[in-house]
Structures are given as C-alpha cells and as structure tokens.
C-alpha positions in Angstrom: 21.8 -10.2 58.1 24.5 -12.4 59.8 28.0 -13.6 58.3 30.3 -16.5 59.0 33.1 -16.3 61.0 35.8 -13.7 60.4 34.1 -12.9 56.8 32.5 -10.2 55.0 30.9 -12.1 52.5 27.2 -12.0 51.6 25.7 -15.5 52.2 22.5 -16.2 50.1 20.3 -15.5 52.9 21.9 -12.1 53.3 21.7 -11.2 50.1 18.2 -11.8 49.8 17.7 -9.4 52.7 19.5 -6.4 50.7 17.4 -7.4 47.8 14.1 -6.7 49.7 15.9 -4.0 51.8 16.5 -2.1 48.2 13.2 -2.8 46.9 11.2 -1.7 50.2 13.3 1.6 49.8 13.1 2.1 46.3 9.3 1.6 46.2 8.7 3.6 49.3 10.8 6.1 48.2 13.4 6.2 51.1 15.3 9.5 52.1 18.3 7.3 53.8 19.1 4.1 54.5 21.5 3.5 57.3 23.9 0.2 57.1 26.0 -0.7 60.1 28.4 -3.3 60.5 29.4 -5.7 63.8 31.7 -8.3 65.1 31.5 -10.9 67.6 33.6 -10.4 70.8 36.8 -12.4 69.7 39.6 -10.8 68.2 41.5 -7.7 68.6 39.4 -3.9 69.3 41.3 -2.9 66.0 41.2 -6.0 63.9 37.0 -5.7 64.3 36.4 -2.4 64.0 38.0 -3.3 60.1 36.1 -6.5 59.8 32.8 -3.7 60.9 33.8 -2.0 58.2 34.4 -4.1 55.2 30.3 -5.6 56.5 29.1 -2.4 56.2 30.9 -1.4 53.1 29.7 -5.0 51.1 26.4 -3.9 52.2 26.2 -0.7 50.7 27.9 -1.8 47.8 25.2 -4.3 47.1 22.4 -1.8 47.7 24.0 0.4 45.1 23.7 -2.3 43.2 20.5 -2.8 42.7 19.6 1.2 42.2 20.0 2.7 45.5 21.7 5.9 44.8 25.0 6.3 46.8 24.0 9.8 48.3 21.0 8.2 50.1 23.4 5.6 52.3 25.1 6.4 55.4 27.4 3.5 56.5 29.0 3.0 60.0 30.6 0.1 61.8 31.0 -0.8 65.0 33.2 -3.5 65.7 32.7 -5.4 68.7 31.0 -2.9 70.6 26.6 -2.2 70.2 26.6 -6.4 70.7 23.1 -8.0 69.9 23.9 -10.2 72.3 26.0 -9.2 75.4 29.2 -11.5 75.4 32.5 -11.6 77.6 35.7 -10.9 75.6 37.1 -13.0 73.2 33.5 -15.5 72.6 32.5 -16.3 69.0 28.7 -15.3 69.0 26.8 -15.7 65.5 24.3 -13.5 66.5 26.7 -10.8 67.1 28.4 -11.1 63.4 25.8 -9.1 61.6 25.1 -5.8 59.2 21.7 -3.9 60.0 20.0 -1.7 57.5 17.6 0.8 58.2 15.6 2.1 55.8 14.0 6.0 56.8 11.3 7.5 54.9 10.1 11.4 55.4 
C-alpha cells in the first residue's frame, strides 16, 4: 500500500488492503505477518528511517484492529533504503512511499 507525501496516514485504498490482508490471514490461519515500512529518497537518512516507522507501526496497528493478534506481527522499517524503485538522492517517488505486508502460513 502507498501513502502521500511525508504522511503516515492510511488512504482508503490502503486501508482496504489491510482489511483483505487481515482477512486472508485470519481465514488462512497465518503464523506471522510481516509489515515493513519505506520512504522515497528525499529527506534526511534519519528523518525517514522515523517516517518507516510510524508506516509500519499504522499498519500493524490497523491489523490489530481487525483481530490479528499482536504476537503474530513482526514490524520493521526501512527508510529510504530497499527502494521499489531505484532513485538518486533527494527524488520524490510515489512508488517508493509504501508499507508491505506479508502474510506466512506453516
């Protein structure tokens, strides 16, 4: 799921991907899911690895939620490093603004 600019905030398109995201897992049964948030390439290194974060932490928090129990989530940011798609320094890529979730079964 993607975010606007400099925000951690869960558009309705992104919240509508946690909302199948939790129901995939909690019908499947998942043993983890795995959130991590991203940045663009502009800004500071520090400034995005906390922008990561808070992604990655609005995420969870919404998969808790809707019933995914805490101890199942491992959450991780990586601020403007792991790019989805490779950028010079300091340019504002949408595609690069994003949280993941991956949902593991056993």
């Amino acid at each position: 799921m993607y975010f606007p600019f400099d925000q951690s905030v869960l558009t309705t398109d992104a919240q509508a991907v946690v909302q199948a995201a939790a129901n995939y897992a909690l019908q499947g049964g998942a043993t983890q899911l795995v959130v991590v948030g991203h940045t663009d390439a502009s800004g500071s290194v520090k400034y995005n690895l906390r922008l990561s974060e808070r992604r990655a932490k609005v995420v969870a928090d919404a998969l808790v939620g809707l019933g995914v129990a805490k101890e199942k989530l491992a959450v991780d940011w990586k601020g403007k490093t792991d790019l989805a798609v490779p950028t010079p320094n300091g340019v504002k890529e949408p595609l690069n603004r994003r949280s993941t979730i991956d949902v593991n079964f056993k």
